[in-house]
C-alpha positions as CSV (number, residue, x, y, z in Angstrom):
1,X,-4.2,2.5,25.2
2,X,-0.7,0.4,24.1
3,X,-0.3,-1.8,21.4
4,X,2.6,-4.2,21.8
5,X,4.9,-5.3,19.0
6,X,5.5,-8.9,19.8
7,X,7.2,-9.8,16.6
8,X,7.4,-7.4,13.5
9,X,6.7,-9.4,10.8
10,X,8.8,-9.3,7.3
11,X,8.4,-5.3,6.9
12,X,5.8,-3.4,9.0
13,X,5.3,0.4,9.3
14,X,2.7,3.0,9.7
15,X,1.3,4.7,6.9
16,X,-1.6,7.3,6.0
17,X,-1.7,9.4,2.9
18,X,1.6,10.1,2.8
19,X,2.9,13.7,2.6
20,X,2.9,15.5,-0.5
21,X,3.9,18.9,-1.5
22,X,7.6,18.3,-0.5
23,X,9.5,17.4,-3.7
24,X,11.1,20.6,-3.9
25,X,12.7,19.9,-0.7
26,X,13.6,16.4,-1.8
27,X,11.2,14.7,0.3
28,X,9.3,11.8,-1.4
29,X,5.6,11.7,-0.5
30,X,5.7,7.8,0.8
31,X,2.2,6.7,2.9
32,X,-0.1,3.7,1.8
33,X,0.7,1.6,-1.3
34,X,-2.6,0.4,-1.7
35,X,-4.7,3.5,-1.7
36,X,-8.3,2.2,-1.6
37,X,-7.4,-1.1,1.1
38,X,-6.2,1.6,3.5
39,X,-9.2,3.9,2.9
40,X,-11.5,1.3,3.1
41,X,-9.8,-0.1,6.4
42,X,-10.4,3.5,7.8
43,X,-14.1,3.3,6.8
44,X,-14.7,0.4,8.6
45,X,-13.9,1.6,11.8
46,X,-15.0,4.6,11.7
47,X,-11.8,6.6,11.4
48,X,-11.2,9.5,10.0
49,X,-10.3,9.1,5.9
50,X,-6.3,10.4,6.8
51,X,-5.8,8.1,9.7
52,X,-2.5,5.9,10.2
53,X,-2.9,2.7,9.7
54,X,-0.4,-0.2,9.6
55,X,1.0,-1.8,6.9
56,X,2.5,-5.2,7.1
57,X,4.5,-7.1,3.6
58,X,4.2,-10.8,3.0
59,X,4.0,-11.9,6.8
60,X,2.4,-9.7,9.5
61,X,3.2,-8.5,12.7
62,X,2.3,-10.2,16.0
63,X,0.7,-7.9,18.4
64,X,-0.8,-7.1,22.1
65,X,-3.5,-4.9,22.8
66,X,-3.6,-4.0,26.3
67,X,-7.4,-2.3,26.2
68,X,-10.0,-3.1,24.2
69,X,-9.8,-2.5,20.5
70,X,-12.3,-2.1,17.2
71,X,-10.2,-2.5,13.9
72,X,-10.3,-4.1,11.0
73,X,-8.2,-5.9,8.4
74,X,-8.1,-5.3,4.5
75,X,-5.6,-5.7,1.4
76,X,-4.2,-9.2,1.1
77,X,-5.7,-12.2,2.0
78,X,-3.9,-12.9,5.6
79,X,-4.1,-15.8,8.1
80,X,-5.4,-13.6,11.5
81,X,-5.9,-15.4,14.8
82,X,-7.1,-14.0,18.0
83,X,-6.2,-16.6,20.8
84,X,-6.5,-19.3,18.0
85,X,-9.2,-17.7,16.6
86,X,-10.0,-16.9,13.0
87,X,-10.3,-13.5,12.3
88,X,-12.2,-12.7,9.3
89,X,-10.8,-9.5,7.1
90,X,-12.8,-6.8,5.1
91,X,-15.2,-6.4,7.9
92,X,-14.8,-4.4,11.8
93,X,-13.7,-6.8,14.8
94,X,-13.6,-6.0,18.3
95,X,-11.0,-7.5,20.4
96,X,-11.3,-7.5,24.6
97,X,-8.5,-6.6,26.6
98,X,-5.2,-8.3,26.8
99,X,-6.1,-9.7,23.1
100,X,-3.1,-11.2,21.0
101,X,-3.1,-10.8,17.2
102,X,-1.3,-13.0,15.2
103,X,-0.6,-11.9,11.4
104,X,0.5,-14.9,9.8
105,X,1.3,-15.3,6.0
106,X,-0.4,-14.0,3.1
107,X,-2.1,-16.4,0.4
108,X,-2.5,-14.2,-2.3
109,X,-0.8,-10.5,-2.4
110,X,1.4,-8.8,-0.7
111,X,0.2,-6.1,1.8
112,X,-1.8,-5.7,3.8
113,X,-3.6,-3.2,6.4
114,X,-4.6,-3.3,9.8
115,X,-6.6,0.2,10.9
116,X,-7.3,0.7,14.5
117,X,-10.6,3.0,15.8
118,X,-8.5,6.6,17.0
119,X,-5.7,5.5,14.5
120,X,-2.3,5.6,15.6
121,X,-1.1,8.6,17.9
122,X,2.4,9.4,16.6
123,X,3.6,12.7,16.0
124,X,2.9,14.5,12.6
125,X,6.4,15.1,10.3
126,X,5.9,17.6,7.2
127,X,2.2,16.8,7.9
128,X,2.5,13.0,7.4
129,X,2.5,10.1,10.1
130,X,3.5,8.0,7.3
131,X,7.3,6.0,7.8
132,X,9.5,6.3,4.9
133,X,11.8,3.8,5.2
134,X,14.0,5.3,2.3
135,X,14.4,8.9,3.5
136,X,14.5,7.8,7.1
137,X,11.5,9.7,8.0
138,X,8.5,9.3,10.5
139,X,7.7,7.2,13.5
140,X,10.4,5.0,15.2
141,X,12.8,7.9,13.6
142,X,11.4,6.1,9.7
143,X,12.6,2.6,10.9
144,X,10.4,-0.4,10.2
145,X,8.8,-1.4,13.5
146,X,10.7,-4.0,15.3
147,X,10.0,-6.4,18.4
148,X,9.6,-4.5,21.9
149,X,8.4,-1.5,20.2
150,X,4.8,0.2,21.3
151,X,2.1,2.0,19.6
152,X,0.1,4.5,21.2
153,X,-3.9,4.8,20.1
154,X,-5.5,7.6,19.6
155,X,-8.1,9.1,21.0
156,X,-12.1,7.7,19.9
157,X,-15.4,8.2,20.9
158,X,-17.0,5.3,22.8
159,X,-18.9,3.3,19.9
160,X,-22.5,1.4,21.2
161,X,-22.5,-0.7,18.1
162,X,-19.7,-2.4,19.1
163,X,-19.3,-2.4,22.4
164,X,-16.1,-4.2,24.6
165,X,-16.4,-7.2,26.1
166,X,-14.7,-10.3,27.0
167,X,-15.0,-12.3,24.0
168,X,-14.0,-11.3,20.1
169,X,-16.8,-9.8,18.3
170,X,-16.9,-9.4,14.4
171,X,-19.3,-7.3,12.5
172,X,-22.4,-9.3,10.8
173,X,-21.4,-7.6,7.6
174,X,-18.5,-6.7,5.8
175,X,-16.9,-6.0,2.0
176,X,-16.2,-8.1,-0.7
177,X,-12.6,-7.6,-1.4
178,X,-12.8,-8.5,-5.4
179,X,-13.4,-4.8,-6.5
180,X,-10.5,-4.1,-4.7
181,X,-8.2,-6.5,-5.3
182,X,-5.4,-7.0,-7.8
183,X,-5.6,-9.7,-10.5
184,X,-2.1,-10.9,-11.7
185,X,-3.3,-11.7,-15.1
186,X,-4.5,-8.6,-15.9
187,X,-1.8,-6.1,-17.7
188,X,-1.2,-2.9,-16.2
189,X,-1.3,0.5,-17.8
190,X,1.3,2.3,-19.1
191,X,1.7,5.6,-20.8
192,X,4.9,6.1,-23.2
193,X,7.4,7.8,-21.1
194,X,9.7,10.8,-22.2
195,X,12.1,8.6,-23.6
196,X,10.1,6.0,-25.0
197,X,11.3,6.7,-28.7
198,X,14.8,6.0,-27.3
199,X,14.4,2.3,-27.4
200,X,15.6,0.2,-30.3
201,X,12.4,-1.0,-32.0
202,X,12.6,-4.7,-30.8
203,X,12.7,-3.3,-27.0
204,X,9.5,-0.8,-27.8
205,X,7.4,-3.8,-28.9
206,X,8.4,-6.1,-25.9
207,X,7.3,-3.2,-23.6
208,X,3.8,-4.0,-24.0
209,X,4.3,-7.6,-25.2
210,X,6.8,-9.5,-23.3
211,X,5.8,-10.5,-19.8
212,X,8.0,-9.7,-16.7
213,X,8.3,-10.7,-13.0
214,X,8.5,-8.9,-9.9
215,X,12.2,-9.5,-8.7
216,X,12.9,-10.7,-4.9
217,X,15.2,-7.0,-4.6
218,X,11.4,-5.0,-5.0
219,X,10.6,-2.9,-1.9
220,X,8.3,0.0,-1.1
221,X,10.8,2.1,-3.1
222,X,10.5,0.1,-6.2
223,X,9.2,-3.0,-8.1
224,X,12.6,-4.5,-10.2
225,X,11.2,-6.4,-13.2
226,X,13.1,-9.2,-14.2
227,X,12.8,-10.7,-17.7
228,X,13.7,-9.7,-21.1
229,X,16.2,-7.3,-21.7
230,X,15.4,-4.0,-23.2
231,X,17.8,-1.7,-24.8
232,X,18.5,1.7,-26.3
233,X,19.4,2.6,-29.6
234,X,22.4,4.5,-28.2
235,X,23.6,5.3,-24.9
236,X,22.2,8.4,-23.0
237,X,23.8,11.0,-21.1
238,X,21.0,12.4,-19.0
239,X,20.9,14.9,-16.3
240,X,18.5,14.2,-13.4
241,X,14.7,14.7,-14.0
242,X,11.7,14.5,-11.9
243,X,10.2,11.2,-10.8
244,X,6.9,9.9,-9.2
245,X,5.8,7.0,-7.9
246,X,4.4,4.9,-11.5
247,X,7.9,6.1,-13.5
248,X,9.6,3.2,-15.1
249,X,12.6,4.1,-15.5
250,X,15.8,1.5,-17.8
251,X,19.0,1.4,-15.9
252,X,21.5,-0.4,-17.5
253,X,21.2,-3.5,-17.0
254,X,18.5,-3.2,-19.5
255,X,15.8,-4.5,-16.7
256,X,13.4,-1.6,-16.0
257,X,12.5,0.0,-12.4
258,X,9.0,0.5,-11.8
259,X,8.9,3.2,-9.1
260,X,6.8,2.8,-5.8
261,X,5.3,5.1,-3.2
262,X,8.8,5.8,-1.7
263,X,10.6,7.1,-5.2
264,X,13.1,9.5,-5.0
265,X,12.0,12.5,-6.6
266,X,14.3,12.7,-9.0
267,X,16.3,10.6,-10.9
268,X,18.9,10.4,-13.9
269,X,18.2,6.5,-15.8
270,X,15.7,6.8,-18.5
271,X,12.4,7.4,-18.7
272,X,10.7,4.9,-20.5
273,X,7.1,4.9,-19.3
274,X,4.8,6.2,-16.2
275,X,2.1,3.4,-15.2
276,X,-1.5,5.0,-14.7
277,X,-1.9,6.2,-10.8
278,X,-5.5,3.8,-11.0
279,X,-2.7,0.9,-11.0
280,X,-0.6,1.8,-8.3
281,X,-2.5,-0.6,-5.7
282,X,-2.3,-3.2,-8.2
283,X,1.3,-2.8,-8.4
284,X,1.0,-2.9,-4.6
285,X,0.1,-6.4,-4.4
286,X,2.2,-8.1,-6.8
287,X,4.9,-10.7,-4.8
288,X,8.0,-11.3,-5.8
289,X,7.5,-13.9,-9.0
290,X,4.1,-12.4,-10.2
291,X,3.6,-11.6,-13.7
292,X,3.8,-7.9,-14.3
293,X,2.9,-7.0,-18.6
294,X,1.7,-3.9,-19.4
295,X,-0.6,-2.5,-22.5
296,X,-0.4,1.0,-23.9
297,X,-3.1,3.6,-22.2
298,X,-3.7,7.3,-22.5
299,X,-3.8,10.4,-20.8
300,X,-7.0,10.5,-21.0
301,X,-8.0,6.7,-20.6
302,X,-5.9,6.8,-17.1
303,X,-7.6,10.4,-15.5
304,X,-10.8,8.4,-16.4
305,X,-9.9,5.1,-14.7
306,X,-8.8,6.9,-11.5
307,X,-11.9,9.3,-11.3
308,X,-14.0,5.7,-11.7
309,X,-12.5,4.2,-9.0
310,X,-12.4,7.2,-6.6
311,X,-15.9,7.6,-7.5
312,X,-16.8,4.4,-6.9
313,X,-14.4,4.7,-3.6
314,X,-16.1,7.3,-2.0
315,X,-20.1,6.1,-2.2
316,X,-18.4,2.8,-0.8
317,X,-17.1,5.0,2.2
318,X,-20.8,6.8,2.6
319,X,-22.7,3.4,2.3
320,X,-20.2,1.9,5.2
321,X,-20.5,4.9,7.3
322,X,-24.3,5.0,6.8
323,X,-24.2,1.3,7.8
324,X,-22.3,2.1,10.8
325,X,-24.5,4.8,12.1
326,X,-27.8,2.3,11.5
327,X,-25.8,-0.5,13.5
């Protein structure tokens, strides 16, 4: 079964888990910037839990299925139409034949996440069918996907709950995205990075006081803030050191670099904090011109967070696949 890219939208590209283990090769890991809206989208249609799924920024993609199709929509709130016809999100939808989705703009977020029963068939790189757009790596050769292009389905079992017909059919049930979703008024936590001590003493109190905004240059490589400047007490001459996805790093400009899921894995501006990996998604979903302030966590605080939420992710996953099988 073909899917048809009819119009990209602002920054499409197929993600799963992403593909760790390859720093030492200079590989980034990449895959899904919010973690638990493309798990969850998996869940709802049955996929396996490392299944590609599409990602789409600010305004989706267009596109035609030629067959039949059971997928479902989760992350930010999105404006989906089938033939005219709202399509709800957080919940499994089954489109007939010849269907056309329409991914409009996003009210509230920034990404979103469109999972498709059988996942995406493109080829595995490094173990990953995740694009990273920064290492040029993945399907479409780690390109964005653009009009005319076509995705391939993969293989799924025929699903009675559910089954095609000529009219769009939506799930009596589905999940309420709160849990899940990122609040913009809520600050995000940070851990003291390496070279936290290295700011002047007015910039270490504005770290976790002073409010900044996600600049219009963010990508899936990193979240620029914009706001107030913070400095050092003397200029640095660093080597490069190892980076992940959370580091917030000061260039010079003296307006810090919040690293995303395609950070390089190394890198030579200071290190002035790490953001807690429970936050990631949150970061995810902040738009150019949200608030981004952050308060001090711990080591500790954050591996607890993150084994909360994971917790919490995974008797989600068995009460929808439960529900599923009961359907």
């Amino acid at each position: 079964m073909s899917v048809h890219v009819l119009k990209p939208g602002l920054l499409s590209s197929l993600q799963d888990g992403g593909r760790a283990g390859h720093a030492a090769l200079g590989v980034g890991r990449a895959g899904a910037m919010d973690w638990p809206a493309w798990r969850l989208a998996n869940a709802l249609v049955g996929n396996a839990p490392d299944a590609a799924a599409l990602e789409f920024t600010l305004v989706g993609p267009s596109l035609r299925f030629e067959r039949a199709a059971v997928i479902a929509l989760t992350g930010a709130v999105v404006d989906a139409r089938v033939d005219d016809q709202r399509l709800p999100g957080w919940t499994c939808c089954v489109l007939p034949a010849g269907s056309v989705l329409q991914l409009g703009g996003m009210k509230q977020g920034c990404r979103g996440y469109l999972a498709m029963r059988g996942g995406f068939a493109v080829p595995l790189v490094l173990g990953s069918r995740s694009t990273d757009l920064h290492a040029r790596i993945g399907p479409f050769g780690g390109r964005a996907l653009q009009a005319g292009d076509v995705l391939q389905a993969g293989h799924s079992e025929p699903w009675p709950q559910l089954a095609p017909g000529e009219r769009l059919q939506v799930l009596p049930w589905g999940l309420d995205p709160r849990p899940w979703f990122d609040d913009v008024h809520v600050p995000l936590a940070l851990l003291r990075g390496h070279h936290h001590d290295r700011l002047d003493e007015a910039s270490q109190q504005a770290l976790f006081r002073a409010a900044f905004t996600i600049s219009k240059d963010s990508n899936r490589t990193a979240s620029r803030l914009d706001g107030q400047r913070l400095d050092l007490r003397e200029p640095l001459e660093l080597i490069s050191e190892a980076t992940l996805p959370g580091t917030l790093q000061l260039p010079p400009s003296g307006q810090p670099i919040l690293l995303q899921a395609e950070a390089p894995v190394t890198g030579g501006y200071p290190r002035i904090g790490q953001l807690a990996a429970v936050d990631l998604a949150r970061l995810a979903q902040r738009r150019p011109g949200d608030a981004v302030c952050f308060r001090e966590t711990t080591l500790a605080e954050a591996a607890q967070r993150l084994a909360h939420r994971e917790q919490r992710l995974r008797r989600l996953i068995e009460r929808i696949e439960r529900r599923l099988e009961s359907a």
